[in-house]
C-alpha positions as a printed NumPy array, in Angstrom:
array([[-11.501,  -9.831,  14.9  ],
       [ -9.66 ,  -9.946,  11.467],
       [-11.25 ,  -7.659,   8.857],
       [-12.551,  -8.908,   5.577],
       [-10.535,  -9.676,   2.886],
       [-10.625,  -7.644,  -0.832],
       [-11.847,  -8.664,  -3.463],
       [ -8.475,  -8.745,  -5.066],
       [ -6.914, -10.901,  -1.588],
       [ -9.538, -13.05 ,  -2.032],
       [ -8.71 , -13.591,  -5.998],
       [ -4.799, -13.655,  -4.748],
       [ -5.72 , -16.75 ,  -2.697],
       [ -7.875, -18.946,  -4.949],
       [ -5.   , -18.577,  -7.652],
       [ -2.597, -19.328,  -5.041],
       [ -4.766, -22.255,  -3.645],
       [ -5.296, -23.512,  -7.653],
       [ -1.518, -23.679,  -8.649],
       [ -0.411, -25.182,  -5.138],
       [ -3.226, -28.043,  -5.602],
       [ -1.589, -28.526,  -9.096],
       [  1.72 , -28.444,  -8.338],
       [  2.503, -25.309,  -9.732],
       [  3.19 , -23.27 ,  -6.737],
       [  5.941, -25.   ,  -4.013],
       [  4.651, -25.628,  -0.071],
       [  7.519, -22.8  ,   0.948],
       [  5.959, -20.142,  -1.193],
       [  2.117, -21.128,  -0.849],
       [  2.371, -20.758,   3.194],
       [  3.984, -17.335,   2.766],
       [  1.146, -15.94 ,   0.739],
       [ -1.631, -17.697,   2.848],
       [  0.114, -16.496,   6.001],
       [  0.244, -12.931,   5.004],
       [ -3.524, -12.337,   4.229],
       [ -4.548, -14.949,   6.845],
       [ -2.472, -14.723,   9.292],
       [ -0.179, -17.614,  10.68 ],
       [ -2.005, -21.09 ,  11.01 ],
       [ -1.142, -20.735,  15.056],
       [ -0.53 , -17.758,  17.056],
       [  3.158, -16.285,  16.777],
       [  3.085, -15.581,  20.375],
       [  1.535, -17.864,  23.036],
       [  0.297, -16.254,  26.205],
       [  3.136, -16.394,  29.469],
       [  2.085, -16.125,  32.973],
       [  4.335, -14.39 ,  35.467],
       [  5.919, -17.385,  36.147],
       [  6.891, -17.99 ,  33.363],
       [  8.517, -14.332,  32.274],
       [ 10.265, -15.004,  35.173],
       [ 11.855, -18.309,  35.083],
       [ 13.117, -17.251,  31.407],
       [ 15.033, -14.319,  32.77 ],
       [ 16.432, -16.834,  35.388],
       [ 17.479, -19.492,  32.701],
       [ 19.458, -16.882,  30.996],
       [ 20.775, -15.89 ,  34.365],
       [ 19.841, -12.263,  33.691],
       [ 19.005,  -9.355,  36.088],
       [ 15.773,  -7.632,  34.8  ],
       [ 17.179,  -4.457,  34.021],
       [ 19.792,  -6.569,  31.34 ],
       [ 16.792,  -8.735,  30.123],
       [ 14.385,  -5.425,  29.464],
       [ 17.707,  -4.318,  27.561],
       [ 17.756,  -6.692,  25.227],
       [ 13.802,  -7.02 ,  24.579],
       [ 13.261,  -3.415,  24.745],
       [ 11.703,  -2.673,  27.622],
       [ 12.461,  -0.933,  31.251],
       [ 13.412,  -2.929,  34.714],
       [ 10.122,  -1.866,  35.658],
       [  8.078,  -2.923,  33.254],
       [  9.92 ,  -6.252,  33.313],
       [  9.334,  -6.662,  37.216],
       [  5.475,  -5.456,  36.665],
       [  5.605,  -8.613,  34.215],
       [  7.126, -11.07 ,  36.71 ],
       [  4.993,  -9.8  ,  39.267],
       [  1.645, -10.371,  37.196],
       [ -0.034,  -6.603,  37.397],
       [  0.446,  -6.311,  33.565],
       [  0.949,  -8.927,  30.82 ],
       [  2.997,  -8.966,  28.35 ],
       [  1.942,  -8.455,  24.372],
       [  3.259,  -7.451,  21.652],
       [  6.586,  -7.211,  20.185],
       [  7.795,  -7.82 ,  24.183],
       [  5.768, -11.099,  24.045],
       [  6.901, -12.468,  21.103],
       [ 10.361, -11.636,  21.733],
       [ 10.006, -13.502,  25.464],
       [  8.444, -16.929,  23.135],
       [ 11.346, -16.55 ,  21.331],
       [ 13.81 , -16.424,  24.638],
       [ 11.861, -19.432,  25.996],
       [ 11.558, -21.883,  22.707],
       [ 15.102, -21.248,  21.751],
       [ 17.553, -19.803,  23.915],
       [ 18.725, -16.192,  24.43 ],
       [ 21.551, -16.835,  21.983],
       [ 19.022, -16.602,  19.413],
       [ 18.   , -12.994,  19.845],
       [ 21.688, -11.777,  20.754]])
């Protein structure tokens, strides 16, 4: 649950909303603002099953304790992951979308 905007985000966001609709205000700069007082229009981080964690590691043909190196987390943790008693969130989520949707080259 997302707590209620101020008075003055709420102000911030009509203006915004006014001088996008009248060309004012560029698409770039008009998702920025919306995005940072209302979050992202889809989550950041999609939910990954075990499965999943794992076969990412495996595309990048990466032991667990290398993976958890790079994303910040122990071996352990990383196996608990791949084994499905805890689920990832979190910084360790998003960076594992990332992994996934565009290669470990982008997070290197």
């Amino acid at each position: 649950m997302t707590k209620p905007l101020s008075d003055l985000a709420t102000a911030l966001l009509e203006t915004a909303e006014g001088l996008h609709r009248i060309g004012l205000m560029e698409e770039a700069v008009y998702q920025k603002i919306t995005a940072r007082h209302l979050g992202p229009a889809r989550p950041a981080s999609e939910p990954m099953t075990s499965e999943e964690i794992r076969a990412v590691r495996e595309k990048a043909r990466m032991s667990q304790a290398a993976l958890g190196r790079i994303i910040g987390v122990t071996p352990g943790y990383l196996s608990q992951l791949e084994r499905g008693t805890k689920r990832a969130t979190g910084s360790t989520l998003a960076m594992l979308n990332v992994i996934r949707r565009k290669g470990l080259e982008a997070v290197l």
